[in-house]
Structure formats: C-alpha cells, structure tokens
N, C-alpha and C positions, 0 to 999 in steps of 0.2 A: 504494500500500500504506500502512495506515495502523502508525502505533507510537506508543508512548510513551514519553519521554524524564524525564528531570530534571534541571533545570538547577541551578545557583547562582544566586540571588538576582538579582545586580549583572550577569551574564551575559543573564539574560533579561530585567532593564530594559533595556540598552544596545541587546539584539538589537530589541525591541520601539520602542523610538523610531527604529534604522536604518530597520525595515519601515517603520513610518509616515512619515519623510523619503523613502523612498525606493518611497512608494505602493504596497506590497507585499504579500502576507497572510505570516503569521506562517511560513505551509509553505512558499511559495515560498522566502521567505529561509533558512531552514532546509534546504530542499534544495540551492537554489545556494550553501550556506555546504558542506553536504558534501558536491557534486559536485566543489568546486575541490580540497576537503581531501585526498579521494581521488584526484584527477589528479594532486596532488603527492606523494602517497607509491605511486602507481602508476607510475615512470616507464617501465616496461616499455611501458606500455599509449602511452604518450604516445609513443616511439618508434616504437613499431611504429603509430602513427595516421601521425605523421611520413612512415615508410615506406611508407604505403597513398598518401597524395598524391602523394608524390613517384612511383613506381609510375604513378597514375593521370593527371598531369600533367605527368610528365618533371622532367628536374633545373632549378632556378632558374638564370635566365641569371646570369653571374658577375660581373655589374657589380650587379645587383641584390646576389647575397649579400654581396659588397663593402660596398658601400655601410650594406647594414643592420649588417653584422657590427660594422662600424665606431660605426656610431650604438650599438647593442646596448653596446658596452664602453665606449664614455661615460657609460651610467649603473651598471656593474656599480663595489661598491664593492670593493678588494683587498684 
C-alpha cells in the first residue's frame, strides 16, 4: 500500500544515509522502522505470538530459559 508521509528535515537525512549504509530502499527502511515501532507499542500482539509458539512447540526446556533469563538480565539496565 502506498502513503504519504512528512518528515522533518534532519529525520529524513539520517533515515536516508541509514538506507544507503544499510543497502536499502527508502520503503523498506521505513516499513521495518514501523513494523518494530508497532510491535513495541503492541505488546498484546507480541504475547499472544509468544503464546502461539509456545502452543505450537511446547514449553522451552528449563535449563534453556535458565540460562537465557540469566544472560537476558545482564544486559537489562535497573
């Protein structure tokens, strides 16, 4: 679907040099900038994705979630 948008200035340089670092088109970056935007202020949806694997995969063995949970809260800041 197409749309129009408008940006500020300094917003659409920075976004435009990341595309071209990051070999991009201009939409792509722009969709995966509001696909993450959205999963962050969706967390409903991010659960309940959560819940369809776990559902479809069974629960993670517990030395695994161990393990990451651990790693996980070494990077969180308090």
């Amino acid at each position: 679907m197409k749309t129009a948008i408008s940006l500020p200035k300094d917003v659409f340089e920075k976004a435009e040099r990341i595309a071209i670092r990051a070999r991009k088109s201009r939409s792509q970056l722009y969709c995966e900038a509001l696909r993450e935007y959205v999963a962050r202020h969706s967390p409903d949806e991010v659960t309940e994705a959560l819940d369809r694997a776990i559902e479809e995969n069974g629960q993670p063995e517990e030395r695994f979630v161990t393990l990451a949970s651990a790693q996980t809260l070494t990077r969180v800041e308090w």
